[in-house]
C-alpha positions in Angstrom: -13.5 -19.7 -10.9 -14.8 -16.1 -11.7 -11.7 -14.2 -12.1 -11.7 -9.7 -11.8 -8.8 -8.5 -14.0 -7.6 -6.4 -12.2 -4.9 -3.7 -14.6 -4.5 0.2 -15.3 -6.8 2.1 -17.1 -6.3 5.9 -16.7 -2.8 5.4 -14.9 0.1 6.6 -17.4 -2.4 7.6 -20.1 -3.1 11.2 -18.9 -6.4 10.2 -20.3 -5.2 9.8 -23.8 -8.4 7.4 -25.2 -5.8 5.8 -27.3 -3.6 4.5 -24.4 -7.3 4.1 -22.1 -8.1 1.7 -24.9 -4.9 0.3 -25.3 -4.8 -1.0 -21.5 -8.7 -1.9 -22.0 -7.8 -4.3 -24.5 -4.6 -5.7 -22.6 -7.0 -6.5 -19.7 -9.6 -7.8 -22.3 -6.4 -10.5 -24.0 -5.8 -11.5 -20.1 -9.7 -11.8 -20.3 -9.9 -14.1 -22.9 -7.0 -16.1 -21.4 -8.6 -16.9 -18.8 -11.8 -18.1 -20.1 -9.6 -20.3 -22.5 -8.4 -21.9 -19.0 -11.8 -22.9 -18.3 -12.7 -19.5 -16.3 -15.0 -16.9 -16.2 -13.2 -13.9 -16.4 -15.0 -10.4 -15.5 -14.3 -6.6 -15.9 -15.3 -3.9 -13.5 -15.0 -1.8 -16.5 -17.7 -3.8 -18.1 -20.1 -2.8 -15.5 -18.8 0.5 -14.6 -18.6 1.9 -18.0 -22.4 1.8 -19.2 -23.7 3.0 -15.8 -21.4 5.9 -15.9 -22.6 6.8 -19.4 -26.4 6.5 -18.0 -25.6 8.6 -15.4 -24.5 11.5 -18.1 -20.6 11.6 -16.7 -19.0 14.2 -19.0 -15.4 13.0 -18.8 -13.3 10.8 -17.4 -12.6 11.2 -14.0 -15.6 13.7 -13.1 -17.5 13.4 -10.2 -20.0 10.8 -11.9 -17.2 8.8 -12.8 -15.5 8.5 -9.7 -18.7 7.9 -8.2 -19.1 4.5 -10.4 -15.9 3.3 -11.7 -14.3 1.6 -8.3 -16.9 1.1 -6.9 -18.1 -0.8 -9.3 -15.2 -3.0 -8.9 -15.2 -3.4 -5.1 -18.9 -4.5 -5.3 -17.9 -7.2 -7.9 -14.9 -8.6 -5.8 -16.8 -10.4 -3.2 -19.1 -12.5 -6.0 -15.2 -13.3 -7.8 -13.2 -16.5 -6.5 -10.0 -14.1 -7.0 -8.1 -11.1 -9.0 -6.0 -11.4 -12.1 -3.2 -8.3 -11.2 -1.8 -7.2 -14.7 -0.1 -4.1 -16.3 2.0 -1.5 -14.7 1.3 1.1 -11.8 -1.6 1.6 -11.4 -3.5 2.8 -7.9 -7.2 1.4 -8.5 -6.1 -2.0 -9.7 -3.9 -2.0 -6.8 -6.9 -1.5 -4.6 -8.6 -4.2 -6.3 -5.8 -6.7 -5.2 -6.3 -5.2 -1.6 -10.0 -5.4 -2.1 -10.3 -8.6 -2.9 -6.9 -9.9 0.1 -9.4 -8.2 2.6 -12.3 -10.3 1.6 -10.4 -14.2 1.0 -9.7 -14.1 -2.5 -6.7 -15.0 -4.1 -4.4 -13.1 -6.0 -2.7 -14.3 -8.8 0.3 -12.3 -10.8 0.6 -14.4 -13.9 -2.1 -16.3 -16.0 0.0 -19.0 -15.3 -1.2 -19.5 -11.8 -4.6 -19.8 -12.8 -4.9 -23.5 -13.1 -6.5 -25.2 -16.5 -10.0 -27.1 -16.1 -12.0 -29.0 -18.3 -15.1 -27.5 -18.5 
């Protein structure tokens, strides 16, 4: 399966690059979880992060990044089997999981409802 993890990024970081980071790195550890169950986990932020700095986005959350940084994310659900939802509140992962309910997908709450395969 190709799996979106879907967690916070801005939300509870009032854009603190420390925290950003900190719940980039939780999502990347959820990442690498899942590809150790035999899946092919995927990012929006992986995407959305290099096309917002070729577009010359200034700052977080300026009109070039909000442009990108969902959207990116929305386009990606329909070529994922399903959405990893991890971390606290947080609004755009929450419109991932709504994203990707809308268009078939599972959700899953825990890695441990991701099953194991042999690859």
């Amino acid at each position: 399966m190709m799996i979106l993890i879907a967690g916070p990024y801005r939300s509870g970081t009032n854009d603190d690059p420390q925290l950003i980071q900190a719940n980039v790195d939780a999502m990347m550890d959820m990442a690498l979880k899942v590809f150790l169950r035999g899946h092919l986990p995927v990012l929006g932020e992986w995407y959305a992060l290099p096309l917002i700095d070729q577009a010359g986005s200034q700052s977080i959350g300026d009109e070039m990044f909000n442009n990108i940084f969902h959207p990116v994310a929305r386009r990606l659900v329909p070529f994922c089997t399903g959405c990893l939802r991890i971390g606290g509140a947080s609004s755009g992962a929450d419109d991932m999981v709504e994203t990707a309910r809308r268009h078939g997908k599972s959700v899953f709450y825990s890695i441990d409802e991701i099953p194991i395969t042999n690859v």
